[in-house]
Every structure is written in structure tokens, then in C-alpha cells.
KELOZA-293107 format. One record per residue (C-alpha): x, y, z; residue in three letters; residue number from 0. Coordinates in pm, whole numbers. Each point is the difference from the previous one (the first is absolute). Layout:
# KELOZA-293107
<node><xx>X</xx><yy>Y</yy><zz>Z</zz><residu>ALA</residu><num>NUM</num></node>
...
***
This chain:
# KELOZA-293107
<node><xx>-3949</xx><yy>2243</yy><zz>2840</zz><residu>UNK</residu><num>0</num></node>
<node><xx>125</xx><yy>-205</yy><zz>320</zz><residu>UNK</residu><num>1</num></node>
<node><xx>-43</xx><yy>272</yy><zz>234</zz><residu>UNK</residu><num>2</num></node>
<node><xx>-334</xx><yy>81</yy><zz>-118</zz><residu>UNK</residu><num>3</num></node>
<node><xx>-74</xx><yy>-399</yy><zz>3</zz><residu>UNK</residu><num>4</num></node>
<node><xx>175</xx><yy>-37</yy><zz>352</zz><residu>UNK</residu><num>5</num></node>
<node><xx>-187</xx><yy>288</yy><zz>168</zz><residu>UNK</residu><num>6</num></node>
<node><xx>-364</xx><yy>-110</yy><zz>-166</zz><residu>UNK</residu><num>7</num></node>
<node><xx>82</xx><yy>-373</yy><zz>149</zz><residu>UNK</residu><num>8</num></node>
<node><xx>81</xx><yy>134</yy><zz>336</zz><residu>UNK</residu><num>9</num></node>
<node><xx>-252</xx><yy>266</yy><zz>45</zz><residu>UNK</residu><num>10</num></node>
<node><xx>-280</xx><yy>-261</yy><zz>-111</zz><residu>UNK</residu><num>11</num></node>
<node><xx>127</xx><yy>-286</yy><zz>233</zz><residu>UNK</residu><num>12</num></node>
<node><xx>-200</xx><yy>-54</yy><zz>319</zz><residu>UNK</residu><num>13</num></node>
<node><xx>294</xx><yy>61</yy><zz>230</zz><residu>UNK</residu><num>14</num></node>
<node><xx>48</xx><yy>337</yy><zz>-112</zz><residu>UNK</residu><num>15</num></node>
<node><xx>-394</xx><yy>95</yy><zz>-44</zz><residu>UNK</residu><num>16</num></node>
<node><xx>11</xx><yy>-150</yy><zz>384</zz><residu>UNK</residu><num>17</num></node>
<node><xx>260</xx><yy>272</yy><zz>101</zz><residu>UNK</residu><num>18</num></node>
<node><xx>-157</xx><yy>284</yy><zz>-217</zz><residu>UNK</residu><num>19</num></node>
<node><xx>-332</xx><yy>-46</yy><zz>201</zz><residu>UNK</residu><num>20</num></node>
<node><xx>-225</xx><yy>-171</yy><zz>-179</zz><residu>UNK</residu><num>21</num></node>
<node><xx>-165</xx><yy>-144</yy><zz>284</zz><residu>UNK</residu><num>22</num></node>
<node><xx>-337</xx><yy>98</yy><zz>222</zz><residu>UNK</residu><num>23</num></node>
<node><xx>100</xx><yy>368</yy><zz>78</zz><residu>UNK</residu><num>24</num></node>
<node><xx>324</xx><yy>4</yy><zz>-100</zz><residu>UNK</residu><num>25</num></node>
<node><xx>127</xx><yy>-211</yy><zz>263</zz><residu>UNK</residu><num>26</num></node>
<node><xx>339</xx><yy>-124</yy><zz>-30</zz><residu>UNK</residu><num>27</num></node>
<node><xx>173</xx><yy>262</yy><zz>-225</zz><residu>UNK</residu><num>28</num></node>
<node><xx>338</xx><yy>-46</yy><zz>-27</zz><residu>UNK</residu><num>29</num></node>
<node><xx>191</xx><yy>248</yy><zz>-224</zz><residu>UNK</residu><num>30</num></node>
<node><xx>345</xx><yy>-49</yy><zz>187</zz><residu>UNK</residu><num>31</num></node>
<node><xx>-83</xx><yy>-326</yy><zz>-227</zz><residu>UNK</residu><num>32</num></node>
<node><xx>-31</xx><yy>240</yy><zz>-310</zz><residu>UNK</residu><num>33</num></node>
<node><xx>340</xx><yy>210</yy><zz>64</zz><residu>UNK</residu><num>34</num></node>
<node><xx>168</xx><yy>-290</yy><zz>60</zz><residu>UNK</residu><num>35</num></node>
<node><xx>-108</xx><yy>-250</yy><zz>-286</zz><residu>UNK</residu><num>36</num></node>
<node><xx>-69</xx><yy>229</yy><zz>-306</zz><residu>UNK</residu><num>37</num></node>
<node><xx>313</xx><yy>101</yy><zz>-58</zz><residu>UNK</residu><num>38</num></node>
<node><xx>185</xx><yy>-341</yy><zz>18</zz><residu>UNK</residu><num>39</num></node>
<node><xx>-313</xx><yy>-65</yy><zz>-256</zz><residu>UNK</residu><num>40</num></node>
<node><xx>92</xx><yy>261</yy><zz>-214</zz><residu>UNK</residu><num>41</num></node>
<node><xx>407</xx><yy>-147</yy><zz>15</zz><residu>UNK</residu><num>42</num></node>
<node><xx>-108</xx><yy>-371</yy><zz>-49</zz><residu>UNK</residu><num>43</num></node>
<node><xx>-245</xx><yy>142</yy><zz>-281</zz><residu>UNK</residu><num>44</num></node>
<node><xx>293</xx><yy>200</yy><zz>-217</zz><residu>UNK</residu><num>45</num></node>
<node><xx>262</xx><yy>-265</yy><zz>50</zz><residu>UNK</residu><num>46</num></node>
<node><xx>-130</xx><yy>-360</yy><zz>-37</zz><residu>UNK</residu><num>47</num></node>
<node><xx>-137</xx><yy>55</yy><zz>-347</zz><residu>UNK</residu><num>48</num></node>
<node><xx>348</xx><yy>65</yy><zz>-101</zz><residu>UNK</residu><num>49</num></node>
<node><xx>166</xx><yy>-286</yy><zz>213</zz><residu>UNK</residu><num>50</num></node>
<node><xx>-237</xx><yy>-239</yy><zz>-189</zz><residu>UNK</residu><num>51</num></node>
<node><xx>64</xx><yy>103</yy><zz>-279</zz><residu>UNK</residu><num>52</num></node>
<node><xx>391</xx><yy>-8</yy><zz>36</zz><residu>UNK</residu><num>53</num></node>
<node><xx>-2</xx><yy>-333</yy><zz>175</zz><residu>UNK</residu><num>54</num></node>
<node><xx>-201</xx><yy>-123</yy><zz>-356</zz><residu>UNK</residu><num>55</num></node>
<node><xx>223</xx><yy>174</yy><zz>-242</zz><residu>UNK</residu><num>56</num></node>
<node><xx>270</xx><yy>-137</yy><zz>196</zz><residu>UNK</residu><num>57</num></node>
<node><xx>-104</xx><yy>-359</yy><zz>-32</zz><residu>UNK</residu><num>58</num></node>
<node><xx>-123</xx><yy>26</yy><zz>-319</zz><residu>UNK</residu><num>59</num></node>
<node><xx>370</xx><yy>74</yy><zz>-106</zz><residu>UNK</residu><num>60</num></node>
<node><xx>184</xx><yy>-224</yy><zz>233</zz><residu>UNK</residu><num>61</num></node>
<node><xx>-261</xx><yy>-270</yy><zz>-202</zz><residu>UNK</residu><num>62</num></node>
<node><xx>105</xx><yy>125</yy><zz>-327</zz><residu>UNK</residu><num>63</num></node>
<node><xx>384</xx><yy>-33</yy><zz>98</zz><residu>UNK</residu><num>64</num></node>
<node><xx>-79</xx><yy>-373</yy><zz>144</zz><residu>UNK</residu><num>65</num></node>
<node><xx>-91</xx><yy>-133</yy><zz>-328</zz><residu>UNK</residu><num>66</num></node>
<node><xx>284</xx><yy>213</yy><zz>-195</zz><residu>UNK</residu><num>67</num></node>
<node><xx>236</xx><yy>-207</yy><zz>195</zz><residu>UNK</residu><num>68</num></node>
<node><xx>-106</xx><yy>-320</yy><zz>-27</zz><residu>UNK</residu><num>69</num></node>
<node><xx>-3</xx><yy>16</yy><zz>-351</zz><residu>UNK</residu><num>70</num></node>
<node><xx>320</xx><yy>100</yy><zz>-39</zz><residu>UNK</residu><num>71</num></node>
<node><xx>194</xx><yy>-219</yy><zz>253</zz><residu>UNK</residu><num>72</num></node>
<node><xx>-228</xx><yy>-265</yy><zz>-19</zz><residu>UNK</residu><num>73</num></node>
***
């Protein structure tokens, strides 16, 4: 779901319909732009979902531990 979410978002924003040719004849394509952008969409697309996640599992736990301490030492 985040590459397919990362690549709609990119391919719909104006910078990238600029370099895909969307202009008066197709001036201005770009698609150096393309082989060089869509795949580090497709990495940033497969691997921040799961960061995000981890980072809120992480804190979510590091939360739960907080408050077991105090409790017991305080």
C-alpha cells in the first residue's frame, strides 16, 4: 500500500507532470527525471510505512515501561 500511495502522489504532483510533458507540445519532457526519481519512490514507498510503524510500537512500549517503573520504585 505505500508504494502504490508513494508512486500515485508523485506521478500526480506538478513537478513530475512538468517533466512527463504535460505542457504546450510536450515541451520540457524530462524522463532522466523519471529513471532517476521512481525508483527512490518506490524505496521510500516500501520502507517508511514500516519505519513508522516501528518508531510507534517502539514508543508505545518504552511508554508502557515508563509508568511500570515509577510505580514500582516510586
Amino acid at each position: 500500500m505505500g508504494v502504490v500511495g508513494a508512486v500515485w502522489l508523485w506521478g500526480a504532483s506538478d513537478r513530475t507532470q512538468r517533466h512527463l510533458g504535460n505542457k504546450f507540445e510536450n515541451n520540457g519532457q524530462d524522463f532522466g527525471a523519471v529513471l532517476v526519481e521512481l525508483p527512490l519512490v518506490v524505496v521510500v514507498g516500501a520502507v517508511l510505512p514500516g519505519l513508522v510503524w516501528g518508531l510507534g510500537a517502539w514508543l508505545l512500549t518504552r511508554r508502557g515501561r515508563g509508568r511500570g517503573r515509577s510505580e514500582v520504585h516510586g
